[in-house]
N, C-alpha and C positions, 0 to 999 in steps of 0.2 A: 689065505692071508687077509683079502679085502674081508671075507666073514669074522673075522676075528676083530676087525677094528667096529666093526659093529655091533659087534656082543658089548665089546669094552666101552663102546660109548652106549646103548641101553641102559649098561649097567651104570657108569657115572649115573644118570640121568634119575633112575631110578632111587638111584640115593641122595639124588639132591632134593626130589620130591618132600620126601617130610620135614625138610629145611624149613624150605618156602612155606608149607603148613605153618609152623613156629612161628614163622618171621609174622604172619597175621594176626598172629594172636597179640604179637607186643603192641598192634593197634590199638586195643582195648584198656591202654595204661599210658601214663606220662606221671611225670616228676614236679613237683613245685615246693617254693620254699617259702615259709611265712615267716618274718624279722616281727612281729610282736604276738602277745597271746590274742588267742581267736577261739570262737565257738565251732562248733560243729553240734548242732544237736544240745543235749545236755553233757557234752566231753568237750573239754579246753584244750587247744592244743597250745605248746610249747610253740615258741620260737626253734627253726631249724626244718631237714630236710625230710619232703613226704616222699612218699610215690599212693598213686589211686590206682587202681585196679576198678571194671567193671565188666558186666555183663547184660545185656540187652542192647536194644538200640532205640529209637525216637525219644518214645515219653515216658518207655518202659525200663526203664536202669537199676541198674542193684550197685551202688557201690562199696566199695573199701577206700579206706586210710590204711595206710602201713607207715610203720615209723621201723626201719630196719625189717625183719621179718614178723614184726607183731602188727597184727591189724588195731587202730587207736578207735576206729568210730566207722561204723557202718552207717548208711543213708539209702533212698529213693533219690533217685533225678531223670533228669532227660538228658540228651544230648539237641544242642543246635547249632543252627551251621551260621556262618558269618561269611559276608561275601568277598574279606580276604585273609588269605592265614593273619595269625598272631607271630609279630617278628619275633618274639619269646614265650615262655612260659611265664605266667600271670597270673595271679588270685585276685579278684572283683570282691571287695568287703563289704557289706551293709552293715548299717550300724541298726542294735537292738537295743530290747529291756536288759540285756547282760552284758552288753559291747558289744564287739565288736563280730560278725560273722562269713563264713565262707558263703558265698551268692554263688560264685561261679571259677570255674577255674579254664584259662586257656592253656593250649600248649604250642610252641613254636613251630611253626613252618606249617601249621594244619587250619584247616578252616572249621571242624569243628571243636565247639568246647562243649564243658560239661556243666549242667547248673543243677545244684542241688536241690531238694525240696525240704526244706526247714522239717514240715510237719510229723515226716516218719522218719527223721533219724535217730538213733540210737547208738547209744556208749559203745565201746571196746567188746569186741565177739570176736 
């Protein structure tokens, strides 16, 4: 009987493993909302709700825009860190030759953000 309660807890165990895998991956993304038109690159985004999506880490980033499941504007960034979380999610705007631009975006309760690199982004992919 004690070996049976042992199988059955391995087994839980083993199946929460690729959970936890998942759950890391949702690190690599956060949500933010811009209330006026904004640049990204040579792609405008619309007032309303993003999500970013990346892959790398430091200086070496690849990201995504997604507006629902379509990706609106790819980019280059880095990620840095700040020495305290962001009490919310937040978009840091520079103003351009076009208006108005995405500089950086934080997310809440994390110490790093993300800052885009103007020079290699590119439209909807």
């Amino acid at each position: 009987m004690r070996s049976v309660k042992y199988v059955l807890l391995l087994t839980g165990v083993a199946l929460l493993l690729p959970l936890s895998a998942l759950a890391k991956d949702s690190g690599n993304e956060g949500k933010f909302t811009v209330s006026e038109p904004v640049q990204v690159g040579s792609t405008q985004l619309k007032p309303g709700d993003y999500k970013v999506q990346w892959d790398g880490s430091g200086d070496a980033v690849q990201v995504k825009i997604l507006q629902g499941k379509k990706t609106v504007a790819t980019s280059s960034g880095k990620i840095v860190s700040h020495d305290q979380p962001a009490p919310y999610d937040s978009v840091i705007l520079k103003d351009g030759a076009g208006g108005k631009a995405i500089n950086e975006i934080d997310f809440g309760k994390r110490k790093e953000a993300l800052v885009l690199t103007d020079a290699t982004m590119n439209a909807g992919q």
